[in-house]
Structures are given as structure tokens and as C-alpha cells.
C-alpha positions in Angstrom: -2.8 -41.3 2.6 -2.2 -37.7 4.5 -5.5 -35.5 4.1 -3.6 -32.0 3.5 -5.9 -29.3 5.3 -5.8 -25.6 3.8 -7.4 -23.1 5.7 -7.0 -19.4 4.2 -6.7 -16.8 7.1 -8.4 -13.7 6.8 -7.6 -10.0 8.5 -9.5 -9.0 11.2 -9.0 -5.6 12.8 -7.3 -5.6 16.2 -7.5 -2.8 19.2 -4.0 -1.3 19.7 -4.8 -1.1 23.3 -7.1 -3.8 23.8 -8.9 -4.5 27.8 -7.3 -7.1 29.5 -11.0 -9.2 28.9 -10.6 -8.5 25.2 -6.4 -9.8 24.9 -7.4 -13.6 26.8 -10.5 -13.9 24.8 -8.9 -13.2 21.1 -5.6 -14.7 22.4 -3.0 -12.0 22.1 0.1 -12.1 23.6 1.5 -8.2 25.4 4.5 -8.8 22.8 2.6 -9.1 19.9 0.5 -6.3 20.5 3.5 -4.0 21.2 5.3 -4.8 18.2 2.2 -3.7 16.2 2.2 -0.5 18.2 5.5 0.0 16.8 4.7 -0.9 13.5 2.0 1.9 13.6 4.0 4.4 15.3 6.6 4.3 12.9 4.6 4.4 9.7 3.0 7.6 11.0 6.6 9.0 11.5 7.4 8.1 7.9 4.1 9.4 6.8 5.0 13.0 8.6 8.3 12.7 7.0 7.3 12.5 3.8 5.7 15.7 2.6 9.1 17.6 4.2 10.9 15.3 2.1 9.1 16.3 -0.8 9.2 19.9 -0.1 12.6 19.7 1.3 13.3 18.1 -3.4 11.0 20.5 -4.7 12.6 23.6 -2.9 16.0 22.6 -3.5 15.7 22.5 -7.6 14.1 25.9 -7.1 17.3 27.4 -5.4 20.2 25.4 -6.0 22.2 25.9 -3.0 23.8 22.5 -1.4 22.3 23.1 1.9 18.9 22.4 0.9 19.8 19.7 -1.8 21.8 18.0 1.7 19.0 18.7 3.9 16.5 16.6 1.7 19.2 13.7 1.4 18.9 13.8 5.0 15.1 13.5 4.9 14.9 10.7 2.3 17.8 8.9 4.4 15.4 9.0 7.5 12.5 7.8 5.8 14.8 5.2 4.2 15.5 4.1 8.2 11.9 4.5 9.2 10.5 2.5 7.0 13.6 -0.2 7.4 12.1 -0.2 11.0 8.9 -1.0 10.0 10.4 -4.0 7.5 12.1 -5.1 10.4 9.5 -5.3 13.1 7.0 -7.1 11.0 10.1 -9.6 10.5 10.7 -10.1 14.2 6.7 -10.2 15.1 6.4 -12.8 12.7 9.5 -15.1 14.0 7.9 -14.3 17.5 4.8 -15.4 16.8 5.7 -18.7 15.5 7.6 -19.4 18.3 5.4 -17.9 21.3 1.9 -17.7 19.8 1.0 -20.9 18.7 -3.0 -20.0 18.1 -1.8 -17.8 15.1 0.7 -20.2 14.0 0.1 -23.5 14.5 2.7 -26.6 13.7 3.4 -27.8 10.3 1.7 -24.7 9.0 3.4 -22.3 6.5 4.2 -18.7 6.0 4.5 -16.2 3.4 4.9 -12.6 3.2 2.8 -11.1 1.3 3.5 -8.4 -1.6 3.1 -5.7 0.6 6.2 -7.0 2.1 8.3 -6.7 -0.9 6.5 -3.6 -2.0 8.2 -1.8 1.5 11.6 -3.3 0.1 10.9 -1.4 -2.7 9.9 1.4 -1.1 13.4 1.4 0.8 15.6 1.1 -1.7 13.7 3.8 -3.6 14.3 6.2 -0.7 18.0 5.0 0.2 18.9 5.9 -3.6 17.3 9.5 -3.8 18.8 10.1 -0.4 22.3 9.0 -2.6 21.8 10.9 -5.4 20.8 13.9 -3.9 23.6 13.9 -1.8 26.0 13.3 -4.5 24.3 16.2 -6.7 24.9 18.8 -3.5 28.4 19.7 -4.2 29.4 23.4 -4.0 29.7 24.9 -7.6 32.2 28.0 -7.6 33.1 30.6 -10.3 32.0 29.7 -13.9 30.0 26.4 -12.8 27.4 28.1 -10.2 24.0 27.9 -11.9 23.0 32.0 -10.4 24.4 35.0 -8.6 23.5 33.7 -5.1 25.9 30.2 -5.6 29.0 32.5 -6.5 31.4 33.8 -3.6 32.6 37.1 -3.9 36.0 37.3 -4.9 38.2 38.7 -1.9 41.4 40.5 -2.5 43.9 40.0 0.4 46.0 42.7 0.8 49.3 42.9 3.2 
């Protein structure tokens, strides 16, 4: 009969640059600790992307000119990629650990993300389909459609 051992790992906070004493006595790997570097690095992008993204929305149902309405699909589609970035790394830090680090993962143990994971799924999808919708809301409206003054074009008479 096979005893089944279950041990529950716990977080512990790690230096992002760590001594050299402090990576061979806690077992790091350079990779490892580069991948979370990225991880950070993007999320503070994405956090510094956000509130532009915001304002970018807010100011663009103020004045309705298509400029502005593009400008924050462009914002929400970059946040869409930074945060795919992030997704992406922890996938490939995870797959490298398994492989190369065998003190965090040892054999015939399992994995599973956690909701956090599928919460940043979430999170992208969310930000992929405002970047979609407020690009397809930032068409040019001409004559009788423009919401104000400022969307109209003047009418020009071409004389010969």
C-alpha cells in the first residue's frame, strides 16, 4: 500500500536581486530569478498604463472626436499585451522550473495554477474587448450624425 505524502507549500518573499550567498543557500536558479524580474517589471508597466487608459475613456466620452476614442483603444490594446506578457512568463517560469529546478518541484509532484491565474485571463480578455469596442465606436460622424459643432467639417465650395 503507497503512503500518499501531501505537503502544502507556502509563499515566502524572495529578493529580486538576491547576493550570490543568499541564491545557493535558498536554492535559486539566475533563470528563475530573471523571469520574476520580468514578471514585476511588466506589471508596473501595466499598472502606469492604466490610469492613461482610464483617462484616455473618460476624456474621449467628454469630446467625441475619434482621435481620442482610437487613442484609448490603443492604450487598452497595450495593457491587453502587457498583461499577456505577464500570463505568459509565469507559464514559461513554471515549465522551467519543473524541468531545471527540481528543489521547487520535485518528481511525481503536481501543479496547479492558482485563481489568480485565471483571474489575469480575465483581466485580458476584459482589456482586449474594450480595446475592440472602442475602436469600433471611433468612426468619423459627418453632417447630420456628428454629436456637436466641433465633429462637423465645414462645407467647402470648389469653384473653377
Amino acid at each position: 500500500m503507497e503512503k500518499i505524502l501531501t505537503v502544502k507549500a507556502t509563499c515566502k518573499q524572495h529578493s529580486l536581486f538576491p547576493a550570490e550567498h543568499e541564491m545557493l543557500n535558498e536554492g535559486m536558479d539566475q533563470h528563475v530569478i530573471d523571469y520574476q524580474r520580468t514578471q514585476v517589471s511588466f506589471s508596473i508597466i501595466s499598472m502606469l498604463l492604466l490610469p492613461m487608459a482610464i483617462f484616455a475613456s473618460f476624456y474621449s466620452f467628454k469630446n467625441h472626436r475619434y482621435m481620442f476614442k482610437r487613442l484609448a483603444a490603443c492604450l487598452y490594446f497595450l495593457l491587453a499585451i502587457t498583461v499577456l506578457v505577464v500570463i505568459e512568463v509565469v507559464i514559461t517560469c513554471v515549465s522551467y522550473e519543473k524541468v531545471s529546478v527540481i528543489y521547487h518541484h520535485p518528481k511525481n509532484s503536481t501543479f496547479s495554477y492558482g485563481y489568480c491565474f485565471y483571474a489575469g485571463w480575465t483581466v485580458f480578455l476584459v482589456y482586449l474587448v474594450t480595446a475592440a469596442l472602442f475602436l469600433a465606436y471611433s468612426r468619423k460622424r459627418k453632417g447630420d450624425k456628428a454629436l456637436d459643432d466641433e465633429d462637423m467639417d465645414d462645407e467647402h465650395i470648389m469653384g473653377r
